[in-house]
BAVO-270889 format. One line per field, with one value per residue: residue number from 1; residue in one letter; y negated, x, z negated of N, C-alpha, C, O in turn. Coordinates in nm, 4 decimals. Layout:
REM BAVO-270889
num: (NUM/...)
residuo: (a/...)
n.north: (Y/...)
n.east: (X/...)
n.up: (Z/...)
ca.north: (Y/...)
ca.east: (X/...)
ca.up: (Z/...)
c.north: (Y/...)
c.east: (X/...)
c.up: (Z/...)
o.north: (Y/...)
o.east: (X/...)
o.up: (Z/...)
//
This chain:
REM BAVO-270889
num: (1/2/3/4/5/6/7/8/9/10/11/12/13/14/15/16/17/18/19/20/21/22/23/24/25/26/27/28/29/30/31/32/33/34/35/36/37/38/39/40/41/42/43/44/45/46/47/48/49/50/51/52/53/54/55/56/57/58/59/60/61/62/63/64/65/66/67/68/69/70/71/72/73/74/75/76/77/78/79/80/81/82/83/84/85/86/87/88/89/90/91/92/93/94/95/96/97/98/99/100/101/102/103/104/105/106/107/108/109/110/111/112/113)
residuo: (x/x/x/x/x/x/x/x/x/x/x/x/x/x/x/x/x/x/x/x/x/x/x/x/x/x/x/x/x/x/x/x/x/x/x/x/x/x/x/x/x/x/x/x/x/x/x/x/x/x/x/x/x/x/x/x/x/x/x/x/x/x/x/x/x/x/x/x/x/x/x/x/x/x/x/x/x/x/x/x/x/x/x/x/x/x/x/x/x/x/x/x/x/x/x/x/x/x/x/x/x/x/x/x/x/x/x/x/x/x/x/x/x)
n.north: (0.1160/-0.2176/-0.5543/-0.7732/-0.5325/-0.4682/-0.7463/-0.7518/-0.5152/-0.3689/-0.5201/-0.2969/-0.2942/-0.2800/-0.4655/-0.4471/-0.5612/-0.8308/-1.1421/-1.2368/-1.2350/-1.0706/-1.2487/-1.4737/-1.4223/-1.3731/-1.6136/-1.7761/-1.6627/-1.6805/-1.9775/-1.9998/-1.8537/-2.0075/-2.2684/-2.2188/-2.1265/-2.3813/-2.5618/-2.4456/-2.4702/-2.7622/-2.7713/-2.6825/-2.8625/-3.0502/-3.0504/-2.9599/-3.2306/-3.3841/-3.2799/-3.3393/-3.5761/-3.6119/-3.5565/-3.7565/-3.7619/-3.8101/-3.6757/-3.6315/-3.6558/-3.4729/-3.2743/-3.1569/-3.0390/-2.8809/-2.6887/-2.5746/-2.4627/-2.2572/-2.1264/-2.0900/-1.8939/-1.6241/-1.6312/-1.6680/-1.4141/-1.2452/-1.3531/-1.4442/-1.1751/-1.0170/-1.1975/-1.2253/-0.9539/-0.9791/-1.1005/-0.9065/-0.7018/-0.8118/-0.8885/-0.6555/-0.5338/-0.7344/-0.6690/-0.3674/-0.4030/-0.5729/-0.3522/-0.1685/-0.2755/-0.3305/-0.1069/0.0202/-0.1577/-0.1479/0.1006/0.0705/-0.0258/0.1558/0.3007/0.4886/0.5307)
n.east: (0.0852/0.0822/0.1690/-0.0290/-0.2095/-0.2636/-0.3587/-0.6555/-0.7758/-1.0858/-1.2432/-1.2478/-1.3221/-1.4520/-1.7240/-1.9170/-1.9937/-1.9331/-1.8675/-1.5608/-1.2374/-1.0568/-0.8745/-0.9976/-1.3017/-1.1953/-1.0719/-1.3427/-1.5434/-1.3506/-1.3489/-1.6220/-1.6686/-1.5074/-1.6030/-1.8506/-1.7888/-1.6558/-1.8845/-2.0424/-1.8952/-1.9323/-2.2229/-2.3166/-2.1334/-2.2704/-2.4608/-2.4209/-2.3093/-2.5339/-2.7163/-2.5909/-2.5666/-2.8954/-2.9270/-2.8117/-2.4909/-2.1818/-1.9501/-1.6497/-1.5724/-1.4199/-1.3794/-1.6253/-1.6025/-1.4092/-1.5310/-1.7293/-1.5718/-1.4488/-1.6815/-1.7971/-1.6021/-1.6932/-1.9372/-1.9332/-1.8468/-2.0443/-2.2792/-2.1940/-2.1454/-2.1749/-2.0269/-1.8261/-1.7214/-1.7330/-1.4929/-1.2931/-1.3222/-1.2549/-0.9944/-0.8879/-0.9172/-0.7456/-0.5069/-0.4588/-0.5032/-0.2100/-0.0372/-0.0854/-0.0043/0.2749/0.3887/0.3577/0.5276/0.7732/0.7840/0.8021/1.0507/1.2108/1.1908/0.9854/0.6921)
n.up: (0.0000/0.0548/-0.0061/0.1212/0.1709/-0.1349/-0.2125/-0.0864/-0.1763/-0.2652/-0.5897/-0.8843/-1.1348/-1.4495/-1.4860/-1.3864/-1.1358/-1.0887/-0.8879/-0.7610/-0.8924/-1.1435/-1.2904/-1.2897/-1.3960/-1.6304/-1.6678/-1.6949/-1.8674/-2.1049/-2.1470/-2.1485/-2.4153/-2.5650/-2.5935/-2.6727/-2.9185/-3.0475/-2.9926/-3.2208/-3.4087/-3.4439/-3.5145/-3.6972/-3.8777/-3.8484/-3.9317/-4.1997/-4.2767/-4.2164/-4.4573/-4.6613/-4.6566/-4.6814/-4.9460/-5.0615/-5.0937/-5.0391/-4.8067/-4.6599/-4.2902/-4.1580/-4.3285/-4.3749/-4.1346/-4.1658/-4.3306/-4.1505/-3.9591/-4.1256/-4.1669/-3.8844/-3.8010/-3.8846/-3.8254/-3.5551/-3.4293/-3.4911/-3.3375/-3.1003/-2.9765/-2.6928/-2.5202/-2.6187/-2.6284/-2.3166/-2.2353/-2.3760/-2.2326/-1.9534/-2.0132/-2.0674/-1.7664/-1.6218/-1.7336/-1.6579/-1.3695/-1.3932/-1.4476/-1.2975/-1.0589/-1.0810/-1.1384/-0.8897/-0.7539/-0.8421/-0.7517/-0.4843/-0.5111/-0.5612/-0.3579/-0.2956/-0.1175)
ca.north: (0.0000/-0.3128/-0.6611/-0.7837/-0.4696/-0.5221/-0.8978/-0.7331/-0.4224/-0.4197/-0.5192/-0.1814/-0.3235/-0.2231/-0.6113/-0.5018/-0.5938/-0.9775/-1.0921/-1.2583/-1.1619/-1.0194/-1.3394/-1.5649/-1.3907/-1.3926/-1.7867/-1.8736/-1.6431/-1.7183/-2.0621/-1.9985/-1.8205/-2.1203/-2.4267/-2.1882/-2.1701/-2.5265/-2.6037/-2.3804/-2.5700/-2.8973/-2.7812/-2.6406/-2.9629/-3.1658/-2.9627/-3.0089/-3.3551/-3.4014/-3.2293/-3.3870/-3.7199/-3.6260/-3.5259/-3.8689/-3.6960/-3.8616/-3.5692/-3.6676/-3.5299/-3.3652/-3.1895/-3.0731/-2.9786/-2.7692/-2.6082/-2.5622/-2.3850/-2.1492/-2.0800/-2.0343/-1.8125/-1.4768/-1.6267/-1.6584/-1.2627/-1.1757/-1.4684/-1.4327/-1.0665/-1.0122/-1.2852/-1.1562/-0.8099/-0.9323/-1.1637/-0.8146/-0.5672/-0.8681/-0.8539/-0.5014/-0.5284/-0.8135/-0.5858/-0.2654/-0.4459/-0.5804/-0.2202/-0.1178/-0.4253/-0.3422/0.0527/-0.0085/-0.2662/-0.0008/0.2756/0.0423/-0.0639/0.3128/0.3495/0.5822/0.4517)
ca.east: (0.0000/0.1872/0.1394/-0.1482/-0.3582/-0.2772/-0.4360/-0.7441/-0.8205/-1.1773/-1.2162/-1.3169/-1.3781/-1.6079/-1.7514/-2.0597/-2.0423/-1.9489/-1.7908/-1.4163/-1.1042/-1.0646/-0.7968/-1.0620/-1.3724/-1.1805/-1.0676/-1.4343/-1.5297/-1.3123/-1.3983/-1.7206/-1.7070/-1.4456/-1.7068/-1.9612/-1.7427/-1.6337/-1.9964/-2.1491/-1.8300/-2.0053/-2.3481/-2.3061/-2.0378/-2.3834/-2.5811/-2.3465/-2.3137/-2.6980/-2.8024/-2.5285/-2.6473/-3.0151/-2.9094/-2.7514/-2.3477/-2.0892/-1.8849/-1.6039/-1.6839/-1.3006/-1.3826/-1.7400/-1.5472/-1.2970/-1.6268/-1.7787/-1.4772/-1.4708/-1.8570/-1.8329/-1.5663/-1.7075/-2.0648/-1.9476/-1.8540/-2.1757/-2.3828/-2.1554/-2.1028/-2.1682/-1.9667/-1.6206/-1.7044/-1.6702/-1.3428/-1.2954/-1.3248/-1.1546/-0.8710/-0.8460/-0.8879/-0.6330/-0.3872/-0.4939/-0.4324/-0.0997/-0.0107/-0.0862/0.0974/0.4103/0.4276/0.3678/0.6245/0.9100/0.7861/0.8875/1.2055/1.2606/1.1803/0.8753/0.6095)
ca.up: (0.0000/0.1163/-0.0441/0.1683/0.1075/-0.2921/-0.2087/-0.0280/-0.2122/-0.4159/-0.7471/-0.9303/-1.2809/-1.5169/-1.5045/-1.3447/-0.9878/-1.1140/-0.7759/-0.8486/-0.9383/-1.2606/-1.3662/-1.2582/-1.4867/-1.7574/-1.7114/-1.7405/-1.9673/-2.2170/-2.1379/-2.2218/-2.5508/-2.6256/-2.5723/-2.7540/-3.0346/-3.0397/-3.0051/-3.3007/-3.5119/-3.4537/-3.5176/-3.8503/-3.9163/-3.8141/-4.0302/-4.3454/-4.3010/-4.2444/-4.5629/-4.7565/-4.6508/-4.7747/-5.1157/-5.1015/-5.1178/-4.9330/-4.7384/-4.5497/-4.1477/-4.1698/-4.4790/-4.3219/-3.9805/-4.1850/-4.3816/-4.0329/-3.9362/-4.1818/-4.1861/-3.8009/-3.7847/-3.8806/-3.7249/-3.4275/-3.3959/-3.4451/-3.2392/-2.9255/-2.9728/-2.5933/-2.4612/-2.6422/-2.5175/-2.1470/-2.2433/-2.4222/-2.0721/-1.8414/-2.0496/-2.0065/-1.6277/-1.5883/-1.7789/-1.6055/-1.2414/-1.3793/-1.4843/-1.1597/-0.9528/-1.1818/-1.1458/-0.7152/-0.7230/-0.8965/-0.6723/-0.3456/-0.5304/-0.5615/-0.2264/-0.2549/-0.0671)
c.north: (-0.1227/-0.4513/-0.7456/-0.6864/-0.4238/-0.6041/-0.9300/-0.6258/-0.4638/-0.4072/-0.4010/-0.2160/-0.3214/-0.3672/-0.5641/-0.5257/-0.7650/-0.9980/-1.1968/-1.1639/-1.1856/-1.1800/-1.4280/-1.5439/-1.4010/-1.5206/-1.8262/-1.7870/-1.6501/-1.8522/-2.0727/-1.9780/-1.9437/-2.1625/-2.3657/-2.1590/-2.3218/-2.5647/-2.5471/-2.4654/-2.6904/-2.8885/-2.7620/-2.7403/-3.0489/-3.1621/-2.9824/-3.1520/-3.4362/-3.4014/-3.2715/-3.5448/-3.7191/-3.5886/-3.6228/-3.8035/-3.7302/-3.7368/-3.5837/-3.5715/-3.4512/-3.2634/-3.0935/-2.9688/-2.8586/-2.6722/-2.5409/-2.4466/-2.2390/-2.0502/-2.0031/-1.9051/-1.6248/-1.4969/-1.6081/-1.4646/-1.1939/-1.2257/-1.4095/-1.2950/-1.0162/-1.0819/-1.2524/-1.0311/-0.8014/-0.9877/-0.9856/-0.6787/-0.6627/-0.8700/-0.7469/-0.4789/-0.5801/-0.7259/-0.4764/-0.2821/-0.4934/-0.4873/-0.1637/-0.1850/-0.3209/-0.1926/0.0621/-0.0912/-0.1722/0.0825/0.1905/-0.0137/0.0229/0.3704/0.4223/0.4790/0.5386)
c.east: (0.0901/0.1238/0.0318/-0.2730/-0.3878/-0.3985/-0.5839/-0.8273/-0.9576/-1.1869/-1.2813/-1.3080/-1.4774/-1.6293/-1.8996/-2.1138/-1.9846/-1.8538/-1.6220/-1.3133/-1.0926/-0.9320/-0.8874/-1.1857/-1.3364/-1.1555/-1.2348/-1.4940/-1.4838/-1.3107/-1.5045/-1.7416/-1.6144/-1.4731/-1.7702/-1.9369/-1.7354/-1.8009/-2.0779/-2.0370/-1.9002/-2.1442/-2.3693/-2.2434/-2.1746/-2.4510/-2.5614/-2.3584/-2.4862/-2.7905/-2.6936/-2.5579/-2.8271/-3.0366/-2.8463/-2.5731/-2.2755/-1.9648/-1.8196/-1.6238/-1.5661/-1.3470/-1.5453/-1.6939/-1.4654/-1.4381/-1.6812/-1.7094/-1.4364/-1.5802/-1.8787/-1.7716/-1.6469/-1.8549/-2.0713/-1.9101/-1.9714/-2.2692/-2.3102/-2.0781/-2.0803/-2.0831/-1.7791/-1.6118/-1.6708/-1.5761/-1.2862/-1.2534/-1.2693/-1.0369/-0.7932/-0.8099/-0.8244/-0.5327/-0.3901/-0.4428/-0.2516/-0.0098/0.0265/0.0197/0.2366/0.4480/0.4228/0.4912/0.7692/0.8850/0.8553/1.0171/1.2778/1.2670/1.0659/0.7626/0.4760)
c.up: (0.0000/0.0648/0.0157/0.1573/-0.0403/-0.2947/-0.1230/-0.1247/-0.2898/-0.5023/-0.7854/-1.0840/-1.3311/-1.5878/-1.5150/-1.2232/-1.0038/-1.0153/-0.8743/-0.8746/-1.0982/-1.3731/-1.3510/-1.3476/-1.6154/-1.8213/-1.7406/-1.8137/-2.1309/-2.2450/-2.2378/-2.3810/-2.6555/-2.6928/-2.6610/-2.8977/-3.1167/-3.0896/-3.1344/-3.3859/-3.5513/-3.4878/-3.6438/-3.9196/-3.9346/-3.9757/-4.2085/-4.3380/-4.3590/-4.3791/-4.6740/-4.7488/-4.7105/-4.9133/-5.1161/-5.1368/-5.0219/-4.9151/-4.5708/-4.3890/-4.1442/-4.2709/-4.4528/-4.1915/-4.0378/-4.2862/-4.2548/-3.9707/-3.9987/-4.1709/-4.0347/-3.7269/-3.7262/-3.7895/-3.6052/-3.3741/-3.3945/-3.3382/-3.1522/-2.9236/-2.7769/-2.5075/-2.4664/-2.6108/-2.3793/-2.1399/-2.2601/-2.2421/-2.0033/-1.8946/-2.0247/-1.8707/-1.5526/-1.6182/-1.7401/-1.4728/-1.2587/-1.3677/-1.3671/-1.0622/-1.0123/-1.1216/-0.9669/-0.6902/-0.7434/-0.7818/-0.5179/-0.3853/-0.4983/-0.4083/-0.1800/-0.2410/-0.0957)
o.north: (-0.1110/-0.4618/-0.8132/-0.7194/-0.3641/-0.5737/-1.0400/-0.6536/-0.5628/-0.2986/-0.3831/-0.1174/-0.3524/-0.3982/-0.6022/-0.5195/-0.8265/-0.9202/-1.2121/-1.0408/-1.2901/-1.1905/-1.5115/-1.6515/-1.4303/-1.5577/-1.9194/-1.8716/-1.6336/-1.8792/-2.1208/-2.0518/-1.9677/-2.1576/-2.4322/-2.1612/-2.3575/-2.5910/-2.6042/-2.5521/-2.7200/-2.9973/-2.8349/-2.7389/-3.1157/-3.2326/-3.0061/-3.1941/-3.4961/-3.4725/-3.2288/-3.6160/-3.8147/-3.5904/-3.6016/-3.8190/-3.6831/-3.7116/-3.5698/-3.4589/-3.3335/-3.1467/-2.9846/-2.8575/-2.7538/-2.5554/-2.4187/-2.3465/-2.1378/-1.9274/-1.8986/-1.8334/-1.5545/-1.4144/-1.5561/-1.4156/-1.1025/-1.1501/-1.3037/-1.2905/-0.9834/-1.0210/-1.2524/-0.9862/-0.7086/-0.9589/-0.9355/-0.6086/-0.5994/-0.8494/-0.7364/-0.4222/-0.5385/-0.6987/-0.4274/-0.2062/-0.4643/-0.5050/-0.1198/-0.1283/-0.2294/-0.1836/0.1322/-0.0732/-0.1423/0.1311/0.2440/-0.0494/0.0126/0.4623/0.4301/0.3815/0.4960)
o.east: (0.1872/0.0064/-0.0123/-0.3906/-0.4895/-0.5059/-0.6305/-0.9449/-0.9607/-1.1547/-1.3859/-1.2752/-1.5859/-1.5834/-1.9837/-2.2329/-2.0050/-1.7585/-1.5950/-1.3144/-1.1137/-0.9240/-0.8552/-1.2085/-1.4142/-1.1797/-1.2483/-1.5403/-1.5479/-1.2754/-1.5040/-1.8053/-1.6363/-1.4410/-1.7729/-2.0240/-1.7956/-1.8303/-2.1849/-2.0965/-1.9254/-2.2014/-2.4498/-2.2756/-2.1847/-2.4739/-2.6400/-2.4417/-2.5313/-2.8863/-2.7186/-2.5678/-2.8739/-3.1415/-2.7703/-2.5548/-2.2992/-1.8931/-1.8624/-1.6720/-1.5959/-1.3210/-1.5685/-1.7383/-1.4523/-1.4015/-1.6715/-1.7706/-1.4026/-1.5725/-1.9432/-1.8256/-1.6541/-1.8910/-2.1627/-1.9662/-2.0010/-2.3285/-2.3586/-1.9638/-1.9673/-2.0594/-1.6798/-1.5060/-1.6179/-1.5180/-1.2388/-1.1654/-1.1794/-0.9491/-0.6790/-0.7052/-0.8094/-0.4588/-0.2891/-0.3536/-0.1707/0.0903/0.1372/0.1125/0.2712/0.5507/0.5144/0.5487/0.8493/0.9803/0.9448/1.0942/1.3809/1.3349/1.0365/0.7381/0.3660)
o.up: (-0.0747/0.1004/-0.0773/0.1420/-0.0759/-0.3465/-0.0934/-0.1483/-0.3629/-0.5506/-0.7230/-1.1499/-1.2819/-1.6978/-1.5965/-1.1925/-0.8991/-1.0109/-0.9935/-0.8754/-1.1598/-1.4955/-1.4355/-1.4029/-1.7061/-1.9362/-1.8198/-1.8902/-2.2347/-2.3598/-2.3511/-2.4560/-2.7742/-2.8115/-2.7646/-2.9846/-3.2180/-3.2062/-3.1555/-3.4499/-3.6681/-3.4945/-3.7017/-4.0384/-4.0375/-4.0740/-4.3002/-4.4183/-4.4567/-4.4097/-4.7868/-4.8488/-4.7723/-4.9778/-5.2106/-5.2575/-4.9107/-5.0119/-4.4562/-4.3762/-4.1242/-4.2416/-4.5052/-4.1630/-3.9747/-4.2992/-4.2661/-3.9335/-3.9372/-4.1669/-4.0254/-3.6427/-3.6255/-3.7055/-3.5412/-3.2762/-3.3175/-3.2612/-3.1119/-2.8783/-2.7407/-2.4032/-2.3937/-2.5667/-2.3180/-2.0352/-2.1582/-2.1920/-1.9481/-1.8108/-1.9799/-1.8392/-1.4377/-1.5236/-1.7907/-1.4351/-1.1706/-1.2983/-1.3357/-1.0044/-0.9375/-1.0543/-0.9238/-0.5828/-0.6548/-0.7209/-0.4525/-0.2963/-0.4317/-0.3625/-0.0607/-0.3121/-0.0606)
//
């Protein structure tokens, strides 16, 4: 198999059918579960602040952001359980194709084609 039909072959990852290249699913994937982290930080940060402002309690927004942070940690493993499962399998299938690239690449160093 010769470096153009490497850069043709089809993706056979257990994605799903999702079209892309397996370095490219996992950039917005892990994108995603990023932002949706990021984003559940700030909502719960809101949320503290909010309810520390109606009990009248002044709570600096660093000191809610680093509560937030903590709180969303383990939440977010369960909430976006699905989302780090397919970071989860493109990881695999990025490192599965490199595997592959790597062990083809030796065999034409070696000479066996």
């Amino acid at each position: 198999m010769g470096v153009s039909d490497a850069a043709s072959r089809p993706d056979d990852t257990p994605t799903g059918g999702v079209s892309g290249s397996p370095g490219r699913r996992l950039a917005r994937n892990l994108a995603l579960y990023t932002v949706a982290r990021l984003a559940l930080v700030a909502i719960i940060a809101a949320v503290i602040v909010l309810v520390a402002k109606a009990v009248k309690v002044d709570i600096p927004v660093i000191v809610a952001l680093l509560f937030a942070l903590i709180v969303a940690m383990p939440l977010s493993l369960l909430l976006f359980k699905r989302l780090r499962s397919r970071v989860n399998q493109d990881i695999a299938a990025v490192d599965e194709r490199r595997r592959t690239d790597k062990a083809q690449l030796r065999a034409r160093m070696r000479g066996d084609e």
